[in-house]
Structure formats: C-alpha cells, structure tokens
C-alpha positions in Angstrom: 10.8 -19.6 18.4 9.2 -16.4 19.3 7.5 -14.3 17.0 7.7 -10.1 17.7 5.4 -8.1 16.1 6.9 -4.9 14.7 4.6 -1.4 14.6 5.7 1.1 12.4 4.3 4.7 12.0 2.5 6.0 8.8 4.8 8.6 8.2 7.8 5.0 8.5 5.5 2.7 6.0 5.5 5.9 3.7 9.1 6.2 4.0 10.0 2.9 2.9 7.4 2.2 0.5 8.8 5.7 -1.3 12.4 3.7 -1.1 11.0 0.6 -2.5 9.4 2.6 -5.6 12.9 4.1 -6.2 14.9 1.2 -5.6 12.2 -0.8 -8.3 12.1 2.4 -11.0 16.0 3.8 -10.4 17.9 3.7 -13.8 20.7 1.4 -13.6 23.7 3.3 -16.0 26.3 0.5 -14.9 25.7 -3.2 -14.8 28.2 -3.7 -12.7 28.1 -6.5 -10.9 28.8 -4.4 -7.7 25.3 -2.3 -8.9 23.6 -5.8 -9.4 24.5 -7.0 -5.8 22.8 -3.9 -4.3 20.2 -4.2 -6.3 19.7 -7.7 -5.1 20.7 -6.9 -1.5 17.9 -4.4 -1.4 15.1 -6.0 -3.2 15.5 -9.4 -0.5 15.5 -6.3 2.2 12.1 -4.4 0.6 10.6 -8.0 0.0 11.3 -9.0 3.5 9.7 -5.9 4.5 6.6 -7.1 2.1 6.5 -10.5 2.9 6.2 -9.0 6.7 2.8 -7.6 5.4 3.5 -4.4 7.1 2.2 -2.0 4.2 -0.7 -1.7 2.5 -1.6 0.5 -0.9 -2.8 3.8 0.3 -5.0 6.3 -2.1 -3.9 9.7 -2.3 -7.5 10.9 -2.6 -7.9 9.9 1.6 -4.6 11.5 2.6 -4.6 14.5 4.8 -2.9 17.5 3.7 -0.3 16.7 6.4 0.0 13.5 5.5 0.6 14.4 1.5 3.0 17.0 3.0 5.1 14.5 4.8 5.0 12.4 2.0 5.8 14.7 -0.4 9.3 15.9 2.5 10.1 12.2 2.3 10.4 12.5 -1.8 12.2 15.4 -2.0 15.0 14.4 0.4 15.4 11.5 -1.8 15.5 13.2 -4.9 17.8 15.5 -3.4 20.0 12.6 -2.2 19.6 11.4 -5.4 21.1 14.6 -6.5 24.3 14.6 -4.7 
C-alpha cells in the first residue's frame, strides 16, 4: 500500500476550512432525511480532510493583508452562493 502525500496551498486549506465552518454552523430549516445525508456525507468528507492533518488553526493577528483579502474573497463567494 502506498502512501501519497497531498500539498495543498494556503489560499486551498483556507478555502476548505471556511467550508467546514459553514457546513458545522449552517442552519438546517428541514430535517429531511435527504438534508441529514448531506450533512453526514460532508462531515465524513471535512473529517477525512482533518484526520489527513492537513490544516492547522491559523491567527488572524499573523495574516497578511493579502492573505485576510483572499480569505475574506473566499467568504463572500460563499455567502453569495449561499444567497442564490
């Protein structure tokens, strides 16, 4: 069995730990059990992801101003999405 390591980019880890935070904190208005499979489908995908120990907590205080501006792209698109 061979083990490949996967590198991701800061401005990827950022992505999907922004996902993970909405897929954790998104309101569920139906329970149906359609909305509790995706819910389960993507929290085995995010812990996966996790378990993979491919991010790490970053503080805001040692971003860069172009790193909080990515970040802060990243966000709205998904609010937006959320939006639509």
């Amino acid at each position: 069995m061979t083990t490949d390591k996967l590198s991701y980019t800061l401005a990827d880890v950022r992505l999907l730990a922004t996902i993970m935070l909405h897929v954790r904190d998104a309101p569920s208005i139906h329970d149906t059990q359609h909305v509790i499979t995706a819910k389960q489908a993507a929290m085995k995908e995010m812990k996966q992801l996790h378990d993979r120990e491919c991010f790490m907590p970053i503080d805001p205080k040692t971003m860069s101003t172009t790193e909080k501006n990515v970040y802060w792209n990243h966000l709205s698109f998904l609010q937006k999405r959320r939006m639509d």
